[in-house]
PAZAPA-4460 file (N, C-alpha, C; in steps of 0.05 Angstrom, whole numbers, plus 32768, in hexadecimal, padded with zeros to 4 digits):
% residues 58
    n_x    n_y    n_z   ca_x   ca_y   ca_z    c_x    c_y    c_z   seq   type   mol
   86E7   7CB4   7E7D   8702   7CB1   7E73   8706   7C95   7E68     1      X     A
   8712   7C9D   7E56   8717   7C75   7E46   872B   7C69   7E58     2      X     A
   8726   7C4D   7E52   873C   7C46   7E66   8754   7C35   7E4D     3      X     A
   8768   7C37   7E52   8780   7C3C   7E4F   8784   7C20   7E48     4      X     A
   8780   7C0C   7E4B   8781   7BED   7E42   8773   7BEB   7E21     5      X     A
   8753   7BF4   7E21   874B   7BF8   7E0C   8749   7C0D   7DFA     6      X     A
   8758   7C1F   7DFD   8763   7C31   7DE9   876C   7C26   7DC9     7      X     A
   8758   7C31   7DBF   875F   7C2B   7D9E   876A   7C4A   7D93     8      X     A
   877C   7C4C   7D8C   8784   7C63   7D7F   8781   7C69   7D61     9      X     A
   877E   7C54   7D56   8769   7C5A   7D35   8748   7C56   7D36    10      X     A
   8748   7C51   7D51   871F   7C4F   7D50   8716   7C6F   7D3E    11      X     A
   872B   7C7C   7D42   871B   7C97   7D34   8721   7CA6   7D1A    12      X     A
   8730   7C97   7D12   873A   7C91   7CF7   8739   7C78   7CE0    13      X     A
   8721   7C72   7CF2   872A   7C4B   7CDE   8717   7C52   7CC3    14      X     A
   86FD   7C72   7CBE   86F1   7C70   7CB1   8700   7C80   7C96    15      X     A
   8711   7C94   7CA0   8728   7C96   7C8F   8736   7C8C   7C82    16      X     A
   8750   7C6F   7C8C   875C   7C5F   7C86   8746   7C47   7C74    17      X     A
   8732   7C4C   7C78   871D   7C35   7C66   8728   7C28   7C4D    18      X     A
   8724   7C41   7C3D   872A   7C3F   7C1F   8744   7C35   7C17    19      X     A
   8755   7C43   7C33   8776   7C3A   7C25   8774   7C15   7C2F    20      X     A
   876B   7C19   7C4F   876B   7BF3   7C53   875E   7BE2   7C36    21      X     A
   8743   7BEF   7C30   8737   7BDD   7C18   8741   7BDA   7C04    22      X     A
   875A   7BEE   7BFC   876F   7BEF   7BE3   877D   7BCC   7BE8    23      X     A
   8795   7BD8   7C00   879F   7BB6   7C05   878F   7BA4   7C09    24      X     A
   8775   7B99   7C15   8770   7B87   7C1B   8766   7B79   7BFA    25      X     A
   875C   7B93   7BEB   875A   7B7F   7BD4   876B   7B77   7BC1    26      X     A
   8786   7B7C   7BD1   87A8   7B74   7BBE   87A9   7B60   7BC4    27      X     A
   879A   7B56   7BDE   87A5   7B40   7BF4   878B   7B32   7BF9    28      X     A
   8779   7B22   7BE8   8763   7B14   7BED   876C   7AFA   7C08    29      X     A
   8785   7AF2   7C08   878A   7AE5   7C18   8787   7AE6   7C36    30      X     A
   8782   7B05   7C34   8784   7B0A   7C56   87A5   7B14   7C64    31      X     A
   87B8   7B0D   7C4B   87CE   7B1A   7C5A   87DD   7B2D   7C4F    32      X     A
   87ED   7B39   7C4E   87FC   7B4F   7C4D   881C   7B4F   7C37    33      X     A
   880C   7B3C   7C1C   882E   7B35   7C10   8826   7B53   7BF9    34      X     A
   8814   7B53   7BEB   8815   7B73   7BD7   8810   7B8F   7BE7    35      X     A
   881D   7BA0   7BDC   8813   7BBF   7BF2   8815   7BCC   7BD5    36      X     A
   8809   7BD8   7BC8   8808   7BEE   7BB3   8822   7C04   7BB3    37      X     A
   8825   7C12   7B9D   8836   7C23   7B9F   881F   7C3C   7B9B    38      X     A
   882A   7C54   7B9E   881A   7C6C   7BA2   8802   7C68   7B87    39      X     A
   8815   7C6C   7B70   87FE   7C6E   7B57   87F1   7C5D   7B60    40      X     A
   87F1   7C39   7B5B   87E1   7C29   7B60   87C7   7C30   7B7B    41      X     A
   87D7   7C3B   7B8C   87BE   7C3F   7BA5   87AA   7C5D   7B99    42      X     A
   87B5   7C6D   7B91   87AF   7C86   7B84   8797   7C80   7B6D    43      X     A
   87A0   7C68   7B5F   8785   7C66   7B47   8771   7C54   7B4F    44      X     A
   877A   7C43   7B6C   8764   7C31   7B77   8754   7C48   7B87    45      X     A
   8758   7C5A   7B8E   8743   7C71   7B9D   873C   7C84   7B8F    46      X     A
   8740   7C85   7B73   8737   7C9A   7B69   871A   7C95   7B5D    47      X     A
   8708   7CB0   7B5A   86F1   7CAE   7B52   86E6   7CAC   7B33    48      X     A
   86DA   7CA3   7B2B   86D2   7C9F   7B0F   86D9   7CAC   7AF9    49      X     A
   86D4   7CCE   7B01   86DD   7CE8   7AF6   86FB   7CE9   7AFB    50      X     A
   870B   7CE3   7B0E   8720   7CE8   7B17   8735   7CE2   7AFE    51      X     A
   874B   7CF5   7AF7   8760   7CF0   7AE7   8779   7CEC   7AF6    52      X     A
   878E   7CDE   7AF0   87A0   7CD9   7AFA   87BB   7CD4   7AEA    53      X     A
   87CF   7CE3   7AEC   87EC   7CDB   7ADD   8801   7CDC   7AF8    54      X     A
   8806   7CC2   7AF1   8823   7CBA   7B08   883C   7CAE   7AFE    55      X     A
   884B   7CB6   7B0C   886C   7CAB   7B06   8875   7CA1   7B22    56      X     A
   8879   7C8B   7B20   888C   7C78   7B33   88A4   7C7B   7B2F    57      X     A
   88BF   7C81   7B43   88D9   7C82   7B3C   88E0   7C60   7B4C    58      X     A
***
């Protein structure tokens, strides 16, 4: 049984969230948290080579 102090609740998800963390961290070379992308912007930083993409921001 895990014990309850060291419980990480994204340990099983952090390989998921990867790509979206590597989106911000390279908005934010600084290390902190002042740019966050809007959908398109995060949408064309994950998309694949082949990948097409048309977005509207309201």
């Amino acid at each position: 049984m895990e014990d309850a102090r060291n419980y990480d609740p994204t340990a099983h998800h952090r390989g998921l969230l990867a790509p979206y963390r590597d989106v911000i961290a390279a908005l934010n070379p600084d290390g902190g948290l002042r740019y966050y992308p809007g959908s398109p912007e995060l949408s064309l930083r994950l998309m694949r080579p082949n990948d097409r993409l048309i977005a509207n921001e309201l």
